[in-house]
C-alpha positions as protocol buffer text, in pm:
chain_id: "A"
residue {
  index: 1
  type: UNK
  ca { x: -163 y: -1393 z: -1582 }
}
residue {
  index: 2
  type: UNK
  ca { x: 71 y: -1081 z: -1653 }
}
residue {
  index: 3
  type: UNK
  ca { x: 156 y: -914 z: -1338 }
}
residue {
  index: 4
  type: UNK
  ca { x: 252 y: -494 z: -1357 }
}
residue {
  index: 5
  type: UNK
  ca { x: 517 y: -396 z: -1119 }
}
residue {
  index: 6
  type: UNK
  ca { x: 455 y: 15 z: -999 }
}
residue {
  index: 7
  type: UNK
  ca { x: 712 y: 207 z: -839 }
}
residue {
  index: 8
  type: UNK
  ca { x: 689 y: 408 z: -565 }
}
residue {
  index: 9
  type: UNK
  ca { x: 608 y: 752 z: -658 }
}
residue {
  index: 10
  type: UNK
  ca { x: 344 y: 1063 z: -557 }
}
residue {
  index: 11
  type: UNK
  ca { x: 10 y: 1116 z: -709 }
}
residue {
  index: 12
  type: UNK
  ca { x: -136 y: 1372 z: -638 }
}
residue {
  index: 13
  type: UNK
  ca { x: 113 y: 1488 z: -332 }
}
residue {
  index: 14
  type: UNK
  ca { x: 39 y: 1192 z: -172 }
}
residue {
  index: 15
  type: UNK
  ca { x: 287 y: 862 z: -113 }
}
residue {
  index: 16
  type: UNK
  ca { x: 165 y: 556 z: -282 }
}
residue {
  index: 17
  type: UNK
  ca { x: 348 y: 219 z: -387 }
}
residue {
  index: 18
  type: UNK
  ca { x: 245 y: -55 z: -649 }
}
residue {
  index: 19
  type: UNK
  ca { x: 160 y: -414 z: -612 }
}
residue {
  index: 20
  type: UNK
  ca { x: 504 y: -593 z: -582 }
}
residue {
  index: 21
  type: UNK
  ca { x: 707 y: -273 z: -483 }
}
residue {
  index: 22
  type: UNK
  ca { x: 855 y: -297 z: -165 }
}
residue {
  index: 23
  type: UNK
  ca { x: 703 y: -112 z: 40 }
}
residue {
  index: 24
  type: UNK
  ca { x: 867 y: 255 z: 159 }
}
residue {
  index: 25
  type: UNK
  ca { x: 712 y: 333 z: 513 }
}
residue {
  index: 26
  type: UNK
  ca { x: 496 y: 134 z: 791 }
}
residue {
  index: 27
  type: UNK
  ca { x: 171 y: 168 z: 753 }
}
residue {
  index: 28
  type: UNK
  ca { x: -195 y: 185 z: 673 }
}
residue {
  index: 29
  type: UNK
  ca { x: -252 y: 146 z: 303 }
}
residue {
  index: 30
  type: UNK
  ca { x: -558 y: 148 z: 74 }
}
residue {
  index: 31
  type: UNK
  ca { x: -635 y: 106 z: -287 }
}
residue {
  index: 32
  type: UNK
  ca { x: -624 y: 465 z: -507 }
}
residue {
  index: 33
  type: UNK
  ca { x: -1022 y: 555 z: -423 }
}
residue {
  index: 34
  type: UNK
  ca { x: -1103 y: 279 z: -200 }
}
residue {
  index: 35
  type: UNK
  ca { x: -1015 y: 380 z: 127 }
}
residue {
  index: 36
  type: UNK
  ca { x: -1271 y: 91 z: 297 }
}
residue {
  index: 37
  type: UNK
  ca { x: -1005 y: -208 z: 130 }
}
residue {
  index: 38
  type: UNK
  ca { x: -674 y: -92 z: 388 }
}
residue {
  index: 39
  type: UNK
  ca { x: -445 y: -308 z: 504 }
}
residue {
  index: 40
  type: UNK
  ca { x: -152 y: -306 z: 741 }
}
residue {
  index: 41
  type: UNK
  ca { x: 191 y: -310 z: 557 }
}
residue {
  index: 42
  type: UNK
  ca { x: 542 y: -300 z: 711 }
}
residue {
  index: 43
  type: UNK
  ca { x: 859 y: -147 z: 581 }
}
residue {
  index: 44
  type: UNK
  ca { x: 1018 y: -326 z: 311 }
}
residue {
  index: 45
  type: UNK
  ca { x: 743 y: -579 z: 282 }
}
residue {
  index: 46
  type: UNK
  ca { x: 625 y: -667 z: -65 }
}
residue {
  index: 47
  type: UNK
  ca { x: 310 y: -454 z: -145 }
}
residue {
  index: 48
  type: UNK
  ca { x: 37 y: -718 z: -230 }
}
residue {
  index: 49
  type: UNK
  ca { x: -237 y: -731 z: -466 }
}
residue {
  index: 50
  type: UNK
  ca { x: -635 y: -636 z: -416 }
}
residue {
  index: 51
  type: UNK
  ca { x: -896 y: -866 z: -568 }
}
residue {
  index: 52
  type: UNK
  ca { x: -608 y: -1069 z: -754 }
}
residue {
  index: 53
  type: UNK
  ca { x: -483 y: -776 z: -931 }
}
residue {
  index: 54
  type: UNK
  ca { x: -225 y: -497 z: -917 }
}
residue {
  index: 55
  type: UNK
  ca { x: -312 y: -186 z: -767 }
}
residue {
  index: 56
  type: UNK
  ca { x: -174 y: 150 z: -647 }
}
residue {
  index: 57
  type: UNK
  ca { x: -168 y: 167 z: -325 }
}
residue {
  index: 58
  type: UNK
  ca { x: -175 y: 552 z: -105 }
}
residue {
  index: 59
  type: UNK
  ca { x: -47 y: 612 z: 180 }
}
residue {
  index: 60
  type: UNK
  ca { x: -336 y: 640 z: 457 }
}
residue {
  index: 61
  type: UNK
  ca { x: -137 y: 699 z: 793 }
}
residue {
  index: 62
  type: UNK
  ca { x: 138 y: 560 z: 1011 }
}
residue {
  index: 63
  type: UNK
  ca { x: 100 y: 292 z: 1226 }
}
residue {
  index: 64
  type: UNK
  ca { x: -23 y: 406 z: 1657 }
}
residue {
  index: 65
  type: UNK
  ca { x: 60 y: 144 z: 1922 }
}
residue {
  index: 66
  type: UNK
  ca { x: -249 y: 19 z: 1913 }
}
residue {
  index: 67
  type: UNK
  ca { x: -258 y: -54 z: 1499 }
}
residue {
  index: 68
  type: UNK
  ca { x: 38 y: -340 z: 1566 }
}
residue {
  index: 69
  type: UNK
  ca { x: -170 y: -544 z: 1827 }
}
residue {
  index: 70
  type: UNK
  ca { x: -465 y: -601 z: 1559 }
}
């Protein structure tokens, strides 16, 4: 199975990151136009895949006090 490899980049004005980028900032992150999938990602963590394949990933928001207990 042939993995793609995104960089981090903007669509759209917003921040987003591939599967298997590392990711740029701590944070909530959802699949491009599925904002129900998010997950929790930290700094310089490899971004990870959704349903067993590469995605895009935007930028949803940073992480509160209360996001890092969950």
């Amino acid at each position: 199975m042939e993995t793609t490899l995104f960089d981090v980049h903007s669509l759209k004005g917003r921040l987003v990151a591939g599967t298997g980028s590392h990711c740029p900032v701590s944070g909530i992150w959802a699949p491009a136009g599925e904002r129900d999938a998010d997950v929790r990602v930290l700094e310089g963590s490899i971004m990870p895949t959704h349903r067993s394949a590469a995605v895009i990933w935007q930028f949803v928001a940073g992480f509160r006090r209360n996001d890092l207990r969950r």
